[in-house]
GUVEX-555232 format. One record per residue (C-alpha): x, y, z. Coordinates in pm, whole numbers, plus 50000, padded with zeros to 5 digits. Example, Ala and Ser with C-alpha at 12.3 -4.5 7.8 and 13.67 -1.06 7.14 Angstrom:
2
512304955050780513674989450714
***
This chain:
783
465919202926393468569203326094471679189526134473769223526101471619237426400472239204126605475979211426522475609251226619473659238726969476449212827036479199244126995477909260027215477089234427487481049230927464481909265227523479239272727801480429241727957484299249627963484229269628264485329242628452487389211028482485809181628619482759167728673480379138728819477589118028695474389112028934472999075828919468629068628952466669044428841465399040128462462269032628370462948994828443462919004928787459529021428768457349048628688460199072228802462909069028528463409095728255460899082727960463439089827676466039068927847465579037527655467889007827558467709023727211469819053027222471909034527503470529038427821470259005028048472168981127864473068946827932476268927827892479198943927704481328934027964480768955228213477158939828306473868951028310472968988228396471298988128729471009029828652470789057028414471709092828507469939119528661469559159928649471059182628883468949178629202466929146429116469909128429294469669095529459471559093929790472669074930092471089084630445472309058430661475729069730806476749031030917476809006630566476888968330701478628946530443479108909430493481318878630288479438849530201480808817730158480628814429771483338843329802485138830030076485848798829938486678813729591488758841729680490148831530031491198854630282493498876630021490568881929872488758895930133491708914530239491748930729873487848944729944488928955430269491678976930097488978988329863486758996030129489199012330381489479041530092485989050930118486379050630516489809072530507487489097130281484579095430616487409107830871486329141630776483019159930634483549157830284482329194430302485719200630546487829196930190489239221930061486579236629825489109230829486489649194729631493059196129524494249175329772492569149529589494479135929224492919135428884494699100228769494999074629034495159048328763498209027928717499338995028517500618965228627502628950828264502958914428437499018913428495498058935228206499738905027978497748876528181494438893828119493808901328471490968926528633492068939828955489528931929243490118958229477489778985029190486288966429067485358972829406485709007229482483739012629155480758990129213481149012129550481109043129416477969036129235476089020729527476839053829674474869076229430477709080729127477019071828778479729068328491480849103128414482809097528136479979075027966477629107828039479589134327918477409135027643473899123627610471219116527346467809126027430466199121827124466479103826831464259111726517463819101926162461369125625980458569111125774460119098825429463789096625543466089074325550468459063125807471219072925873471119105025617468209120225767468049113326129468359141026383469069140526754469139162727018472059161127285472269169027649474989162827916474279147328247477679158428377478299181928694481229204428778481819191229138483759227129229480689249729297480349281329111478819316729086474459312429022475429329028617477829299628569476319269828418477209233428652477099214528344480759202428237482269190327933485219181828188486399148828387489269147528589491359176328375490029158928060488109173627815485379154227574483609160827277481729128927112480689114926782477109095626722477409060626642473959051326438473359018226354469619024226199468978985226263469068959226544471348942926652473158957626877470658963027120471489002327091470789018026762472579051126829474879066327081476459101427152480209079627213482579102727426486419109627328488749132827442489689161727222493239159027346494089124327212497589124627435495269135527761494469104427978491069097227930488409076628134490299079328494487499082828753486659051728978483219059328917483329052628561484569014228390485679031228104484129028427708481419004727721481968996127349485258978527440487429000227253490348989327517492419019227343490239042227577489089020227827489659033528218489768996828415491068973428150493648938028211496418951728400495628984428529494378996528921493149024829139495439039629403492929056829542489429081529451489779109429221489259144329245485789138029053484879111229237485269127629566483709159429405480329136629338480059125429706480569157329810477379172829646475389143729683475999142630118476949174530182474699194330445474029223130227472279195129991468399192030124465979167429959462409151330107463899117230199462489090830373465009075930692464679039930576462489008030584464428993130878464699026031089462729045431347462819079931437462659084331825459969115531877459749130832237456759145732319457349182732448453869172132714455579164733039453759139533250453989119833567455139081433584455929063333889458499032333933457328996634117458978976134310461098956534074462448927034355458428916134349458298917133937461178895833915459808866834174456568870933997458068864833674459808836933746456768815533854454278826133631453938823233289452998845633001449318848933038449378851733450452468878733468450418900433220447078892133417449148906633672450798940833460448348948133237449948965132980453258946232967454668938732650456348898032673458918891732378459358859932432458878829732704461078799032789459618774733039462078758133212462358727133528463598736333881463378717834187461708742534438461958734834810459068741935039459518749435412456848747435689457588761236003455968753836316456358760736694455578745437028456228745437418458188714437540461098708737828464568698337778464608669037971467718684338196465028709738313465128718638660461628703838779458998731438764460488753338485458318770138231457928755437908460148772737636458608778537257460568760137020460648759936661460558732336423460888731736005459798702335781461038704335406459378693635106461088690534749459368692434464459778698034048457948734133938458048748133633459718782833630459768808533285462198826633159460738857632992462368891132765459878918732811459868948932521458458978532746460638974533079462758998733166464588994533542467609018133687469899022333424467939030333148466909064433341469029091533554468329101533948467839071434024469019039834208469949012033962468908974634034470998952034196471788916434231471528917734597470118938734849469768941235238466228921835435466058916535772463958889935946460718900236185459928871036397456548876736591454738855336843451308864437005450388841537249446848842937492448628826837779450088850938076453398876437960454828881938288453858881338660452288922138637450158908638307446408906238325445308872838310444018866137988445588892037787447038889237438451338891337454453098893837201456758893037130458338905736873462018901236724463888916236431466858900336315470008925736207470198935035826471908910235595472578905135203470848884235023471028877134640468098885834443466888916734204466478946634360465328982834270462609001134065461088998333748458139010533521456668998233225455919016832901452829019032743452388999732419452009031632249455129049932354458759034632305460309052232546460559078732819462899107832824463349121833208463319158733255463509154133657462549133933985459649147234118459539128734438461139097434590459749072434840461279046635056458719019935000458798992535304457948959335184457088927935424456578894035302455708858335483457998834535509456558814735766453868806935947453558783236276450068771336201450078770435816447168800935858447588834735933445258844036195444858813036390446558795236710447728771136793446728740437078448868767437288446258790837215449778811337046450388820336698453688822036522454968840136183458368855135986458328876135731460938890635525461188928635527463208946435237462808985535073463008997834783463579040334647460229044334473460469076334236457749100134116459749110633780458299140933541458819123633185458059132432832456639103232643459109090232328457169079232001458669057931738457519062031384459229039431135460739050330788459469087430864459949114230565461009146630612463009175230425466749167530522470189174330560473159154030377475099132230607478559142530527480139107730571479159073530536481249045730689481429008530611481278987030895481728946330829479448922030997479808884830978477638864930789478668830830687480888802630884484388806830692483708774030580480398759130454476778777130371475568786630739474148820430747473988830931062473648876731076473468889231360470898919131359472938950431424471398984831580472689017231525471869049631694472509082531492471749114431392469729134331046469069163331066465829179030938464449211030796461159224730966459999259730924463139268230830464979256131113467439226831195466479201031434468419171531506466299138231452467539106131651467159076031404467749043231530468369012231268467728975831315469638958631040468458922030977471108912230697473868923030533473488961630356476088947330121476438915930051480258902629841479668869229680480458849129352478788828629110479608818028769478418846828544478948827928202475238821728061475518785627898474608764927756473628781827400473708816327521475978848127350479648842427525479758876327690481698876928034479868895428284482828901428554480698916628821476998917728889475368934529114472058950129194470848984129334467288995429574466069028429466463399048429686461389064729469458589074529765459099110729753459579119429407458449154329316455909152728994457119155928638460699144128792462659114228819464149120429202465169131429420465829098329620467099075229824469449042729805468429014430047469178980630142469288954730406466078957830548463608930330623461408952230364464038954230144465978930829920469898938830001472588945829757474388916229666478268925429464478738892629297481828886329135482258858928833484058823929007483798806628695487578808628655490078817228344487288818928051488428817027701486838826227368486948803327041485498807426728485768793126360486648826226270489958822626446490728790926255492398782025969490478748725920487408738026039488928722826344489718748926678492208740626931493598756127215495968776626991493278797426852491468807927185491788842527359491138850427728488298869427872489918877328191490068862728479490198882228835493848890829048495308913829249498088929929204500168967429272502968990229169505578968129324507498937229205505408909129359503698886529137500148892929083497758871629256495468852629072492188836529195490858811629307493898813229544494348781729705496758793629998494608815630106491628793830104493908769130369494838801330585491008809430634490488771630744493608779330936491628807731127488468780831225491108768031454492788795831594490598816031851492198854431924491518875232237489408899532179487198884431960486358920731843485598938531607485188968531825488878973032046488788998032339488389036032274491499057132309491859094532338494199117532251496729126132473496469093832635498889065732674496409036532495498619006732648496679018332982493449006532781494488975932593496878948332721497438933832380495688904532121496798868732265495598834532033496288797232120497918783331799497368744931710501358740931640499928705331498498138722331225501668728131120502498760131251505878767131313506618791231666507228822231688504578840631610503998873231512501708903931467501238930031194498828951530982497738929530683497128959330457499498984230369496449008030314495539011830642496969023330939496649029631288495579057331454498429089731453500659081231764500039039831770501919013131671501038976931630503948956331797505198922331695503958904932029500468916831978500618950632183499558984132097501349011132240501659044032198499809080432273497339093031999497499123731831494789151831843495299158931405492979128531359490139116831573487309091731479486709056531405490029039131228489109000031050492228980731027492878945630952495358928531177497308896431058498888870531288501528852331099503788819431184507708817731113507668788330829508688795430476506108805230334504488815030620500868804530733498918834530824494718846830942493498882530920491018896931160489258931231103488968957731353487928989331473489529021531699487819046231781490169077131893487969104032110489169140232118
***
């Protein structure tokens, strides 16, 4: 291709692509992820770079509908304690900030925006002068980009303009002769009329052309780039979160340089997550490593319930191997032998006199009970396929207690009364009235190994079951007499509802694939993960329960997925990022690492996919932020002499928060924060959270939640009173509450806004300047 038809195809590009304003970039894996990359996206014409300052590319961009995509509604992110102790709690309360933005976005369907998004900005960038002289990156705004791109978006501005391919014809010379061929990999988020083309030369308002930068020979490690600019030079350029701005550090374009921050997403940004989980997007997806989908079988069948007092006394004196000699079929999680002391009763009766008799009376049965205490190993087991009361409807659940009565029989071969028959067998029997006693009580049934689960479609039948058991018996022998020629027993006598229920059996597949549905909103939820001081890593697995909905024969079923998260989805940390010892002196700020799904690929494409992490199949994304401190560079080439000194070094930026208003920016490591998280190891708050009650709207949510209450160690040098508030101007309560001083919430919510509402509450002392510890929390508001 000549050069003046390269230049006539680029025109036109332009013009075909000026229909619209904006755009978004769609982030897959290269070819260093796999087989599944584009093959002419190469490090060569500046595709999966490393360094430069913004890190290593963990993505290159992909075509309209070979998307990579979130399915998992609930994202579990976790601090460690390199970040913790680096960063402190106002560090943490910056991500939360970062993070709350993306979970204001999830209140609504992003495909409930207006279709223009103009509620959404095109600039949310601003600049801090104090911070933007001290050489400071803004963590919050780092954060909702590395965000954004764990979420599907690639750089839009950086992919404006694209090369493909990059030739230099036999006997030419570089750069006179080479020739190129340019694509864009940007999408107009707003979407338009099947003639119009989706491509965009747009971002945010701004419109781009480019220039290619050839540098024939190595180094750099690109040779050739088509470098965006805006044909406006007085437009703002490089203003979506998605995007860091020029690679090339030309800070005269840059988006997230020293000094500036994001108020919020941008009209592009918002416009990417929109197509990429919107439910009018469909792709072949798996559900995820960690997840299964719960199948119920449209066969119904019977299944009938046991007595579940008898399982539990069986399973407490019988271990493992016995108990399932005795339920075939049960599945045993796990088994805990423990030592009780077990007393053993023998009862036994006789005839005897009280020696005030009158002479000549009968002799009277009396009964006698010797007790013998001994040490008996009891187990405590989990089972996997038990289900008792509550798990299914119509039917009684289990409890802790129930009501026996006592049947006390005695057969004797001795005469009954003066009209018996001499020899003939009486017997006597006696039922005590019913009583409680504690125990476990109700039904149960177990599910077979290959079925997860039961779903009841109704009670077929129910059965009051009668169950007698032997307490005692006078000659240690059912059966025989005693000298008397009599024979004595009591046995215990309890029921139980047995139910005949018609059930269709529940599969489980894990990580199943079918053609689905975007999700509409994904919400981050934090989990802990570390103590708040010191390296103990203690997750707790977390399960959630929702809904994807799939495609089959052209119609929309609802799928229940349920997801057993092991660790963190997202993992915030911090290392030093500076190579050393003799390596090049870039200054990674942020690293951080991405899971692609490349499963379902269709062939001769490079997606569509999905984004996962977490699993115990899966590595999880780690966001690691640079802790070496304030860097510096120093060369020769700065000196005048071949000495350096301090006076000759520049900064490479080191991280701090900071906003539109006059307080000083905070820079990190930030040492009173750091003593207000060891501050929180010794203050305990009630509830521990990080779920508070539900409210509803219309309702008065006082009725539902008396208020947070702590016991503060005054010693630690806390000075009374005490006080409570939102740490985080970004988020808010609920419509309708309010978050009093003394710890209440009060207030009646409002039906404009329903769902699930993270805020981060902050418990503060009255000393100058005052001690404080941040706890995060959740509301959800029903309608």
């Amino acid at each position: 291709m000549s050069r003046f038809l390269k230049f006539i195809c680029a025109v036109a590009v332009v013009v075909a692509g000026a229909n619209s304003a904006w755009s978004f970039a769609l982030l897959g894996p290269g070819l260093g992820g796999g087989l599944y990359g584009d093959a002419w996206q190469v490090p060569t014409i500046a595709y999966g770079l490393d360094g430069n300052g913004t890190g290593t590319d963990i993505g290159t961009p992909k075509n309209i509908g070979e998307e990579y995509r979130r399915n998992t509604p609930i994202l579990n992110y976790a601090f460690d304690a390199n970040f913790i102790e680096f960063f402190g709690d106002r560090g943490i309360a910056e991500v939360e900030k970062a993070i709350s933005v993306y979970n204001d976005l999830a209140k609504t369907n992003l495909s409930d925006y207006p279709a223009d998004l103009s509620n959404f900005p095109l600039n949310t960038l601003r600049e801090n002068y104090a911070a933007q002289t001290l050489l400071m990156l803004d963590l919050k705004s780092m954060t909702m980009t590395s965000l954004a791109e764990q979420l599907g978006l690639a750089e839009p501005e950086r992919y404006v303009w694209c090369l493909h391919d990059r030739f230099l014809p036999p006997g030419g010379q570089c750069p006179g002769s080479m020739e190129y061929t340019v694509i864009k990999r940007n999408f107009d988020p707003v979407i338009s009329s099947l003639n119009d083309l989706q491509y965009s030369s747009f971002v945010n308002g701004t419109l781009y052309t480019y220039e290619i930068i050839e540098n024939c020979t190595s180094p750099p490690q690109w040779l050739a780039d088509a470098v965006e600019f805006q044909v406006d030079p007085l437009s703002i350029a490089f203003t979506s979160v998605a995007g860091l701005g020029d690679r090339f550090g030309n800070n005269q374009i840059a988006g997230l340089i020293p000094g500036r921050y994001f108020m919020g997403l941008t009209r592009d940004d918002v416009g990417g997550l929109r197509y990429l989980m919107q439910a009018g997007n469909v792709n072949y997806e798996d559900a995820g490593f960690d997840t299964v989908t719960v199948i119920t079988n449209s066969t119904p069948q019977l299944q009938f319930t046991s007595d579940y007092h008898l399982f539990s006394v069986q399973a407490l004196t019988n271990d493992a191997a016995a108990l399932s000699a005795l339920y075939p079929g049960l599945v045993i999680s796990t088994t805990v032998p423990f030592f009780t002391n077990v007393v053993t009763t023998n009862t036994f009766a006789y005839f005897t006199n009280s020696p005030y008799d009158p002479a000549g009376t009968p002799a009277r049965l009396v009964l006698a009970t010797n007790y013998t205490t001994n040490v008996a190993t009891w187990f405590h087991h989990t089972f996997g396929n038990v289900l008792t009361g509550p798990y299914y409807t119509n039917a009684l659940p289990y409890y802790t207690n129930g009501l026996v009565s006592i049947l006390t029989t005695n057969i004797s071969g001795a005469a009954c009364g003066p009209w018996s028959t001499p020899g003939s067998i009486c017997t006597n029997i006696a039922q005590s009235a019913l009583f409680l006693t504690n125990g476990n009580f109700g039904d149960f049934f177990i599910i077979p190994t290959n079925l997860c689960g039961v779903s009841i479609v109704a009670t077929q039948l129910v059965t009051t079951v009668y169950v007698t058991n032997t307490l005692a018996v006078a000659t240690n022998a059912i059966g025989t007499t005693n000298l008397l020629n009599e024979e004595f027993s009591q046995s215990l006598i309890y029921s139980y509802l047995q139910h005949a229920f018609i059930v269709k059996p529940v599969t489980c597949p894990t990580n199943t694939a079918a053609l689905r549905r975007g999700i509409e909103a994904i919400r981050f939820a934090r989990q802990n993960f570390d103590s708040l001081i010191g390296q103990v890593q203690s997750y707790e697995p977390v399960t959630n329960d929702y809904t994807l909905v799939a495609i089959t024969n052209g119609v929309a079923t609802k799928q229940h997925i349920q997801r057993i998260s092991t660790q963190p989805d997202i993992l915030f940390t911090a290392f030093d990022h500076a190579v050393g010892p003799a390596g090049d002196p870039g200054n990674t700020m942020v690293s951080r690492n991405i899971v692609f799904d490349t499963n379902n690929v269709l062939a001769q494409l490079a997606g569509p996919g999905t984004i996962v992490s977490g699993s115990t199949n899966v590595e999880r994304t780690e966001i690691a932020f640079n802790k070496v401190g304030p860097i510096y560079f120093n060369t020769f080439a700065n000196a005048y002499t071949f000495k350096i000194a301090e006076a000759n070094q520049t900064s490479m930026g080191i991280w701090g928060s900071f906003d539109g208003s006059t307080n000083a920016p905070v820079v990190y490591p930030n040492g009173t924060s750091i003593a207000n998280l060891e501050n929180q190891i010794l203050i305990s708050v009630s509830p521990a959270g990080p779920d508070l009650p539900d409210g509803k709207v219309g309702d008065n949510y006082a009725n539902g939640f008396s208020g947070f209450t702590v016991t503060v160690p005054t010693t630690y040098g806390w000075t009374t009173p005490v006080s409570w508030s939102l740490a985080s101007s970004s988020m808010a309560l609920p419509n309708g509450l309010t978050l009093n001083p003394n710890g209440t919430i009060t207030g009646v919510p409002t039906g404009d806004l329903t769902g699930i509402f993270d805020i981060i509450v902050r418990l503060s002392d009255s000393a100058i300047p005052a001690h404080h510890v941040d706890w995060s929390y959740s509301i959800r508001i029903n309608p």
